[in-house]
N, C-alpha and C positions, 0 to 999 in steps of 0.2 A: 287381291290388292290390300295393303294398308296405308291410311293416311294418306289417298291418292285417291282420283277422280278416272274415271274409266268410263271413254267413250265411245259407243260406235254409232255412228250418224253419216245418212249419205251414201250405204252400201245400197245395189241391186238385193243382192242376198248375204244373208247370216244366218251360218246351220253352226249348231253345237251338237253332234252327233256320236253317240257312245263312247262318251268319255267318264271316266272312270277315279274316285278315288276311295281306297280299299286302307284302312286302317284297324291298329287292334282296338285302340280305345274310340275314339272317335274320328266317322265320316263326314265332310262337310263339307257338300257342298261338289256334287258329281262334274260340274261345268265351269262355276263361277264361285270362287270362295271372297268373301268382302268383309274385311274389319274396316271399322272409322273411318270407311272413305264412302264418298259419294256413286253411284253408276247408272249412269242413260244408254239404253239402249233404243235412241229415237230416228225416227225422220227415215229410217231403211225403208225396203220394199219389202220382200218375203222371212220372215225370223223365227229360225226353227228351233227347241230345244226335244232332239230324241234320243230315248236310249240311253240316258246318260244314267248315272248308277253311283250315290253316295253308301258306302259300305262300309260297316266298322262290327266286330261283336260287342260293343257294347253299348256305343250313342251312335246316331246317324240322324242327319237332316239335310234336307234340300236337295233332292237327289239331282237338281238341274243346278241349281241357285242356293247360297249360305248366303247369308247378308244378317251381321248385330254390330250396334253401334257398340257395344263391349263398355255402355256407360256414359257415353257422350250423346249429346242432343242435336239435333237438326238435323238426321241424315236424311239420304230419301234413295230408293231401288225406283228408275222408271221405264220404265219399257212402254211410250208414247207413240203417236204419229206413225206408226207403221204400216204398209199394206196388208200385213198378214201377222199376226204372231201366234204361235202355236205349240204345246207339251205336249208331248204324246209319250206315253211309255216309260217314263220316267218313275227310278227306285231308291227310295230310301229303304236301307236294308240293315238289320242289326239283331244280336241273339249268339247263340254259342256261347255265351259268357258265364263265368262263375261269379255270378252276383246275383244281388237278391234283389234288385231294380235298375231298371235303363229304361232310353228312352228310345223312339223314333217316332221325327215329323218333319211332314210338309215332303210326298213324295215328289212333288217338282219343286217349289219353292218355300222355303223359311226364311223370313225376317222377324229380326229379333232387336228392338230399339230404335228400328229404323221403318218408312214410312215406305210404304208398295205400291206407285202407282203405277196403274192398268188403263188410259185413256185412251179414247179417238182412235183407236185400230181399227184399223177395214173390217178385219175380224180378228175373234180373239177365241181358242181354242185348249180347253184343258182335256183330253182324251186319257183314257187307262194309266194312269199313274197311280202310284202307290208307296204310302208307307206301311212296311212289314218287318212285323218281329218274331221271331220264333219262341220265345218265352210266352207263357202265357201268364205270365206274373207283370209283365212290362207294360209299357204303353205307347200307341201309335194314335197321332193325329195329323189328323188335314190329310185326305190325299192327295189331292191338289196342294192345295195351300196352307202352310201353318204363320200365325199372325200373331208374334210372341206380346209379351208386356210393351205398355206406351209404344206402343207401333198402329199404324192407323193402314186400311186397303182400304183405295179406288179404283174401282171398274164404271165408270162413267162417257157416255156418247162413242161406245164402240159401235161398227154396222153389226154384225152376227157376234154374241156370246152365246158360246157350249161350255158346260161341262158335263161330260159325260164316261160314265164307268171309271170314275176314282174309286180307289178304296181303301184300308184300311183294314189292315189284318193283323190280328196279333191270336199266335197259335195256328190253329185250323179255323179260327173263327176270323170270317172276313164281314163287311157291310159295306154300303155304296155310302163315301162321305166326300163330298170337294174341300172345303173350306171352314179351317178349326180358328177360331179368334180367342185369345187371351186376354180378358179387360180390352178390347180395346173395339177403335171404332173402324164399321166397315161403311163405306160411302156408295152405293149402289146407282146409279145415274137419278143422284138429288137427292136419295133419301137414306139419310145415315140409319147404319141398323147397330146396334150395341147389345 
C-alpha cells in the first residue's frame, strides 16, 4: 500500500502463507509491503503469517511485514484484538552481492518510522524466524522484529507471549535474537524499555 489505510477486521481467519518477493536490489516485505499508509489488522479470530520470504541479494527486510513512513509522522502497523496471531518461519534473506555492505532485518517484521503495535491478542506468537545473510561482512537484525529510527513497539495485555528460536545469521554464524530496536521505545505490558 501507499498513501492508503489497509484493513482487515471481522475475519474468522487470516493466513498469509508463503508468499514471496524475490528482488535483485531490494526485498521488502515477503506478505505486506506499506509506504505512508496506515494498517490494522484487528478484531479477527485466528492470524497467521507463515512461510513467507522477503528476498533480494543485496537489502531484505520484513520477511512477513515492510512498513516505513519514508519520512512522514504518525503512522502506526497494528495487529490488535485478535484470537490468535502468530510468525512462524518467516525469512528475510540477502547476500550474493558484489558489494561491500548490505543489510538484512526483521525476519518477520520491520518498521521503519512507523509505530508496531502488538496489543490484547489471545495469544501472540513469534516462532523460528529469521534474518539471514550470506556475507559475512553485512548485517542482520531482529529475527523476529526489526524497530527502525522514531518507531516505537507495543506488546501489551496479550493472554500467551512467545518468542522462540528467532535468529539471526550472518555467514555460518547464527544466534537466538527476537527483537533489534533502533533509538527507539519498546513498550512491554507498562514498562517502556529503551
Amino acid at each position: 500500500t501507499e498513501d492508503t489505510h489497509l484493513v482487515f477486521e471481522g475475519n474468522d481467519i487470516v493466513t498469509f502463507a508463503g508468499n514471496k518477493t524475490n528482488n535483485q536490489l531490494a526485498g521488502l516485505g515477503g506478505a505486506l509491503h506499506n509506504i505512508l499508509g496506515n494498517m490494522e489488522l484487528n478484531h479477527n479470530g485466528d492470524v497467521t503469517f507463515s512461510s513467507n520470504t522477503a528476498r533480494a541479494t543485496y537489502m531484505a527486510q520484513g520477511g512477513a511485514i515492510y512498513s516505513t513512513a519514508n519520512g512522514a509522522s504518525g503512522l502506526t502497523v497494528e495487529l490488535s484484538y485478535n484470537d490468535s496471531l502468530s510468525f512462524e518461519n518467516n525469512l528475510a534473506q540477502s547476500g550474493n552481492y558484489n558489494a561491500t555492505d548490505g543489510n538484512v532485518h526483521g525476519g518477520a517484521i520491520l518498521a521503519s518510522g512507523t509505530d508496531l503495535i502488538l496489543n490484547s491478542n489471545g495469544s501472540l506468537t513469534f516462532t523460528g524466524n529469521k534474518a539471514y545473510t550470506t556475507k559475512t561482512n553485512w548485517v542482520a537484525q531482529g529475527g523476529a522484529i526489526r524497530i527502525g529510527y522514531d518507531s516505537a513497539l507495543s506488546i501489551q495485555n496479550n493472554g500467551t507471549v512467545i518468542f522462540e528460536n528467532n535468529q539471526v545469521q550472518v555467514g555460518s554464524s547464527a544466534k537466538y535474537n527476537s527483537i533489534y530496536a533502533d533509538d527507539s521505545s519498546v513498550l512491554y505490558n507498562g514498562t517502556i524499555q529503551k
